[in-house]
C-alpha positions as CSV (number, residue, x, y, z in Angstrom):
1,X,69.1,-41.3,195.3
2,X,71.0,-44.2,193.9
3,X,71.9,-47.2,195.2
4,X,74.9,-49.6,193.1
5,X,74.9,-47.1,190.6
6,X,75.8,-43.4,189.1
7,X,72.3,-42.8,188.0
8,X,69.3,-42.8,190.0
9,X,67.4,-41.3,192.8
10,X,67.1,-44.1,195.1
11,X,63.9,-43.3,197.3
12,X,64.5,-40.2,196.4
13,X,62.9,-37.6,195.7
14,X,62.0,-39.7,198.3
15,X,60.8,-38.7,201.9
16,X,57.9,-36.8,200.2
17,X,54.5,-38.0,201.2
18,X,53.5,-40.9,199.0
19,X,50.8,-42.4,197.3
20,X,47.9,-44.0,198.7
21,X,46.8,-44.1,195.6
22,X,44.2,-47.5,195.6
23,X,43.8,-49.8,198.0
24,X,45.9,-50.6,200.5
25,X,49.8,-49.6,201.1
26,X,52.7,-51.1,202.5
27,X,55.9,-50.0,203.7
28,X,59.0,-51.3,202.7
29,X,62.6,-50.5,202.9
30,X,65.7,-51.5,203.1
31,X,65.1,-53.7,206.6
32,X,64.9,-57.2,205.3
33,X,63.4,-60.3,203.9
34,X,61.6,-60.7,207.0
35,X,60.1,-57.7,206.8
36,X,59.4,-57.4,203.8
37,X,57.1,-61.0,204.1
38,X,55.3,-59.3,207.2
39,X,54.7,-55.4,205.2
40,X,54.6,-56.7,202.0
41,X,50.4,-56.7,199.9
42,X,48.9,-60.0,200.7
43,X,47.7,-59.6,197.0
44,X,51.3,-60.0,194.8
45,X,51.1,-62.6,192.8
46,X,47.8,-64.2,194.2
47,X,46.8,-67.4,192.2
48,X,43.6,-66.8,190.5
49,X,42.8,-63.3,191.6
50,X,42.2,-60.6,189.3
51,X,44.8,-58.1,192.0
52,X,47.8,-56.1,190.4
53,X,50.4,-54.8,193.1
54,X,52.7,-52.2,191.9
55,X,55.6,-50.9,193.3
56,X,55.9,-47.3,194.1
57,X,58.8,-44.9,195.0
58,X,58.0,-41.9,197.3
59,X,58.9,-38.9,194.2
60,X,56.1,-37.7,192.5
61,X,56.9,-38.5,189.4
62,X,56.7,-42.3,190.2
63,X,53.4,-41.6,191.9
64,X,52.0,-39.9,188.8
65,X,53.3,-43.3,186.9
66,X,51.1,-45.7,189.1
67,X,48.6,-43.4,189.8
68,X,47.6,-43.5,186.1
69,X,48.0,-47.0,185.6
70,X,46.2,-47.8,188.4
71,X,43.1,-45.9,188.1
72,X,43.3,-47.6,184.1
73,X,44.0,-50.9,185.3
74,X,40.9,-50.1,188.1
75,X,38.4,-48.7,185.8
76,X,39.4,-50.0,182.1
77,X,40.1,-53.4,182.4
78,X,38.6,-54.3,185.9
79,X,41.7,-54.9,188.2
80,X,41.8,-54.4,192.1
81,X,45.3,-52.6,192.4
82,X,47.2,-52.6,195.2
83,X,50.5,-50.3,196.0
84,X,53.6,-50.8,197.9
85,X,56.0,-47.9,198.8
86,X,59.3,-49.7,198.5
87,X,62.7,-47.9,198.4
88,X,64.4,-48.9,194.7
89,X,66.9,-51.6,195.8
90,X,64.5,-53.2,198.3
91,X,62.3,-53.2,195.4
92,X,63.8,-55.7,193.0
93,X,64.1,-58.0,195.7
94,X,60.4,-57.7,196.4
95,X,59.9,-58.5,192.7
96,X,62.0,-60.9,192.5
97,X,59.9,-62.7,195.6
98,X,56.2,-61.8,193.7
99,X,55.9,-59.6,196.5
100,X,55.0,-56.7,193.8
101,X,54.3,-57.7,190.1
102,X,56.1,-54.8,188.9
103,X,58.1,-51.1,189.0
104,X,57.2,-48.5,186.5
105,X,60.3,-46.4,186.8
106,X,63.7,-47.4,187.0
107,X,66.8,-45.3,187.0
108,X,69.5,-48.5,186.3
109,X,70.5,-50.8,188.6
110,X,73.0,-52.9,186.5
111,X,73.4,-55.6,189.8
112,X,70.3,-56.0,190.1
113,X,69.4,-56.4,186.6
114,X,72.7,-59.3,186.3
115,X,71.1,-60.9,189.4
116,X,67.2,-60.8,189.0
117,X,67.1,-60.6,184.9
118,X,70.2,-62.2,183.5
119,X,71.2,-64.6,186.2
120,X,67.6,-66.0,188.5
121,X,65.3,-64.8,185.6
122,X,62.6,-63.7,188.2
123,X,62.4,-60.5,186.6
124,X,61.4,-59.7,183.2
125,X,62.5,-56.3,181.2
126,X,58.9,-53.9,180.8
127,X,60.0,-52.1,178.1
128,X,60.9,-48.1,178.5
129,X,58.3,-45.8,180.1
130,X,58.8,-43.1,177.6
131,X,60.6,-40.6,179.7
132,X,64.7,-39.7,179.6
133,X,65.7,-39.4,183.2
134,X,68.8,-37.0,184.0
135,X,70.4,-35.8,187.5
136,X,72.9,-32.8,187.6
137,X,73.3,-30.1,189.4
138,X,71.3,-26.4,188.8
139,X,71.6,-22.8,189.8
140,X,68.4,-20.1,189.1
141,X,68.2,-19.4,186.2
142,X,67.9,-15.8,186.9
143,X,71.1,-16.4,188.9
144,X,72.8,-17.6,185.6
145,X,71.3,-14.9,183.4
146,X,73.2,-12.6,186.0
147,X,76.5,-15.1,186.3
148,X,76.6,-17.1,183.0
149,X,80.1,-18.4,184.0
150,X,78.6,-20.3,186.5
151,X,77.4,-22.7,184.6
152,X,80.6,-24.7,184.1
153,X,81.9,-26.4,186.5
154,X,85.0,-25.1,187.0
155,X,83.8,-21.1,187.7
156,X,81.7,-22.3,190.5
157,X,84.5,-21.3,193.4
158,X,84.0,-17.9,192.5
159,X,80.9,-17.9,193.8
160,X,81.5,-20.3,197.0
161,X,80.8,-16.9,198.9
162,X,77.5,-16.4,198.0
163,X,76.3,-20.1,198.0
164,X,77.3,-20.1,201.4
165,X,74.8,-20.8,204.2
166,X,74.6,-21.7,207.8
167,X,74.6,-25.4,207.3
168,X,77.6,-25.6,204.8
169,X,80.4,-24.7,207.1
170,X,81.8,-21.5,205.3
171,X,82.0,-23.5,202.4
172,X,79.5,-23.0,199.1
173,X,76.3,-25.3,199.4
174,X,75.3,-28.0,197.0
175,X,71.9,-29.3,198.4
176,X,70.7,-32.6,197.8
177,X,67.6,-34.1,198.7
178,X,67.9,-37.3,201.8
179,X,70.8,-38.8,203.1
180,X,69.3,-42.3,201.7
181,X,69.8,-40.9,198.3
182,X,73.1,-42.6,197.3
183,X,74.3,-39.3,194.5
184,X,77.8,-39.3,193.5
185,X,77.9,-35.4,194.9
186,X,80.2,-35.8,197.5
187,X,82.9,-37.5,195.7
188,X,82.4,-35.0,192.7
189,X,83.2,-32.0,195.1
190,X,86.0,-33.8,196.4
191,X,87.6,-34.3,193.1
192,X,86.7,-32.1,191.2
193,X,88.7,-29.7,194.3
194,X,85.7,-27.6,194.5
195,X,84.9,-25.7,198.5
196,X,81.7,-26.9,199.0
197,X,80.0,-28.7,201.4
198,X,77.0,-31.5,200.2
199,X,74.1,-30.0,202.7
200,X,70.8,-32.6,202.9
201,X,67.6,-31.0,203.1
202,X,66.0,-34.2,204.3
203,X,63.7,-35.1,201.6
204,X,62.3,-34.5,198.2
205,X,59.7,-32.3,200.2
206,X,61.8,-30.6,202.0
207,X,64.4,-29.8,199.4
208,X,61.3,-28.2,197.1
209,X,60.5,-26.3,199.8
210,X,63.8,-25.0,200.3
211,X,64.5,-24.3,196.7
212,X,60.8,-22.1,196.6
213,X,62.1,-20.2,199.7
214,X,65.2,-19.3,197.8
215,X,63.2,-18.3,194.3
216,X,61.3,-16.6,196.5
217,X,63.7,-14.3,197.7
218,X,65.2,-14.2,194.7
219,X,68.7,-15.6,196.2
220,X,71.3,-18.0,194.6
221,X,71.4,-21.7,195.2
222,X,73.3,-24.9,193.9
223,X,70.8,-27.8,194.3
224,X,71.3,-31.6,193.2
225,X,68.2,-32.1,191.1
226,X,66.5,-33.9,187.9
227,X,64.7,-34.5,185.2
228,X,61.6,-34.9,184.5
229,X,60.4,-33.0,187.6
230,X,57.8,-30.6,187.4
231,X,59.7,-28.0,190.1
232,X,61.1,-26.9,186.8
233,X,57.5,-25.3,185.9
234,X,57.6,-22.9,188.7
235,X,61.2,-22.2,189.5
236,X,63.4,-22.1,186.2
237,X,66.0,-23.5,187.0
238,X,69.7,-23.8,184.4
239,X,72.0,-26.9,184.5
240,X,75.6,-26.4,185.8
241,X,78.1,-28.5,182.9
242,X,80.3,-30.4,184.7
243,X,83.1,-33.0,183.3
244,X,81.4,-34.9,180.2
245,X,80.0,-38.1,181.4
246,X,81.6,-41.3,179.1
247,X,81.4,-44.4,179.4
248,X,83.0,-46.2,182.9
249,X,83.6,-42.7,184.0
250,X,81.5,-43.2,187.3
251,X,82.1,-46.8,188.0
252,X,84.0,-46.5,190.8
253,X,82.4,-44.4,192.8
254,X,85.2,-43.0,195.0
255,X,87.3,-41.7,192.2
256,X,83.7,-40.4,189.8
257,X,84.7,-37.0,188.6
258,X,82.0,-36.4,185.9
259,X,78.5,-35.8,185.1
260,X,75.3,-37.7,185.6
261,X,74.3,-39.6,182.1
262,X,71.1,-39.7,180.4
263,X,69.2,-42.4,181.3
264,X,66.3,-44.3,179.7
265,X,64.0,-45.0,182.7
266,X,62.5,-48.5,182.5
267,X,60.0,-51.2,183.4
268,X,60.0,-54.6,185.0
269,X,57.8,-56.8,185.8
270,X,57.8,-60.4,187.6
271,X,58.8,-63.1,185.5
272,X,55.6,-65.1,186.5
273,X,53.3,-61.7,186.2
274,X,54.8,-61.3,182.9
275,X,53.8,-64.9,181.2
276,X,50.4,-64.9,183.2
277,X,49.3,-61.8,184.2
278,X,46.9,-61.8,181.2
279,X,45.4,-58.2,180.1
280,X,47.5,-56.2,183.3
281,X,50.5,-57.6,182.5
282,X,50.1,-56.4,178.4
283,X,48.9,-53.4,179.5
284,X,52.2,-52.6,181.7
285,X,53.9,-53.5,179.1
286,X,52.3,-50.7,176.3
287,X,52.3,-47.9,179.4
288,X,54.8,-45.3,177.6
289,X,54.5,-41.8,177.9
290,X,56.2,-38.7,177.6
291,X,57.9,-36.7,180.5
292,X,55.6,-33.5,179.7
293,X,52.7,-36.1,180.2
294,X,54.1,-37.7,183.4
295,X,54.7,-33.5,184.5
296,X,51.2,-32.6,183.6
297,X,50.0,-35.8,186.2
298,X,52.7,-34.5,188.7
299,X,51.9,-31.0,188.9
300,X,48.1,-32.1,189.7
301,X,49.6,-34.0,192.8
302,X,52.0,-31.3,193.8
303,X,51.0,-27.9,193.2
304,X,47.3,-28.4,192.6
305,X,46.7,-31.0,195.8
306,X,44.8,-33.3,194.0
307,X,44.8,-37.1,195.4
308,X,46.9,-39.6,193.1
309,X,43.4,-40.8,191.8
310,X,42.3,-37.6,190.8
311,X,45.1,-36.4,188.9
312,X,44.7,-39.6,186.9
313,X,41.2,-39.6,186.6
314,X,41.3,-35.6,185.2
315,X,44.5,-37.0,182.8
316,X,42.6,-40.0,182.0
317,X,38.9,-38.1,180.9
318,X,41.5,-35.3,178.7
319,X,43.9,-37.9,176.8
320,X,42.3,-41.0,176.1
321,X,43.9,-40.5,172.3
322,X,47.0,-41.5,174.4
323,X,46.1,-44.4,176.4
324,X,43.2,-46.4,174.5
325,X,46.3,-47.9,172.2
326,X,47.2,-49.3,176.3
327,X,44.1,-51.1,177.1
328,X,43.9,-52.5,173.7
């Protein structure tokens, strides 16, 4: 789910349905300036209107983000909000251009920021969103309550055998999530020497799906996954340690033979959106909340089927203690 860099979920969890959350939505992806002038909201960066159009990436946790601040943005301060599903590299360009006015949740994308922030200056740092976002690999917990050992890296051969499933070619099965994901898994299997095979489910959708039939039936898995996610809620799920992540370790990516990092995920906003977007812009810039907060809205989408604007209205109406310092 990364593109350029060791850490994120690039459109990841990404495949699952997305939020229609406002008004209108757009499609974009990785196909182009072009395009991305003919899908892109007629309402980015409109002179004079009082319109807000926010990026939004196709995991749930992303859609909890702009659900929230939109319906706040909508009902608080008296915006129309408008929502365009973009895939994470496809998105800086796109607000870069004041095709959106800004992204709410970042995993790192250092080109990007040394092209956009540091070197054009058509993109303007939001400030963190509050949660700690980290990718590694996890087994059942009630499979590692059984196995402890299997939760270093190195013990994980001797249970190739009963990882193995159809799709993962007699080997042990890591799943990830879709193919447009851009994980580091592959090259870690590789060096690290271990006999499994990366297995895509598809999509964020499909790979939850998966990962419930499994809990289900009580079988072992290794799945690609990450935090926050609220998955973890329902299936418990334990963290496999691989080789300690420093500094550098994953910069070249065909040679990466150690774990995800933490990462801070982050906002930005369009340069011109930032000096001008009067009361929206601020409030983008206060939106920081926790990853149990961004859970609670996530779960509502997920589990409970609420709409986007539901979940945020029923989050909104029980935690105004938390946003009113926003709208302020």
């Amino acid at each position: 789910m990364r593109d350029a860099h060791p850490l994120r979920p690039l459109s990841r969890r990404r495949g699952a349905a997305v939020l229609a959350a406002v008004t209108g939505l757009a499609v974009l992806t990785g196909c182009g300036a072009a395009d991305m002038t003919r899908q892109s909201s007629p309402y980015a960066a409109a002179q004079g209107a009082k319109t807000v159009t926010l990026s939004v990436q196709s995991w749930v946790g992303a859609q909890a983000n702009t659900a929230v601040a939109s319906y706040l943005l909508e009902h608080e301060l008296g915006y129309r909000v408008d929502t365009v599903q973009v895939d994470e590299v496809p998105a800086w360009d796109a607000l870069s251009q004041g095709r959106v006015d800004a992204i709410l949740e970042d995993w790192g994308h250092p080109e990007q920021e040394k092209r956009y922030v540091e070197g054009k200056k058509t993109i303007t740092p939001g400030g963190d969103l509050g949660v700690t976002g980290h990718i590694g690999w996890f087994v059942p917990t009630y499979f590692a309550e059984a196995h402890p050992d299997v939760t270093d890296w190195k013990n994980l051969d001797k249970y190739a055998d009963q990882l193995r499933t159809p799709e993962s070619r007699g080997k042990g099965q890591l799943m990830d999530g879709s193919p447009s994901y851009v994980t580091n898994d592959k090259a870690l299997v590789k060096n690290l020497g271990l006999d499994f095979e990366v297995v895509f489910a598809g999509s964020e959708a499909a790979q939850i799906t998966q990962i419930k039939q499994f809990a289900k039936e009580h079988k072992p898995f290794l799945t690609y996954w990450y935090e926050p996610q609220w998955l973890f809620e329902r299936v418990p799920m334990t963290e496999v340690k691989l080789p300690e992540y420093t500094e550098g370790c994953a910069d070249d990516p065909q040679k990466v033979a150690c774990a995800y990092p933490q990462t801070p995920l982050q906002k930005y906003l369009n340069t011109r959106f930032a000096e001008s977007g009067g009361k929206a812009a601020a409030f983008l810039k206060k939106f920081h909340w926790s990853k149990e907060q961004q859970n609670e809205v996530s779960l509502m989408i997920a589990e409970e089927k609420l709409s986007p604007q539901q979940a945020a209205k029923k989050w909104v109406e029980n935690h105004e203690d938390v946003w009113k310092p926003w709208v302020e």
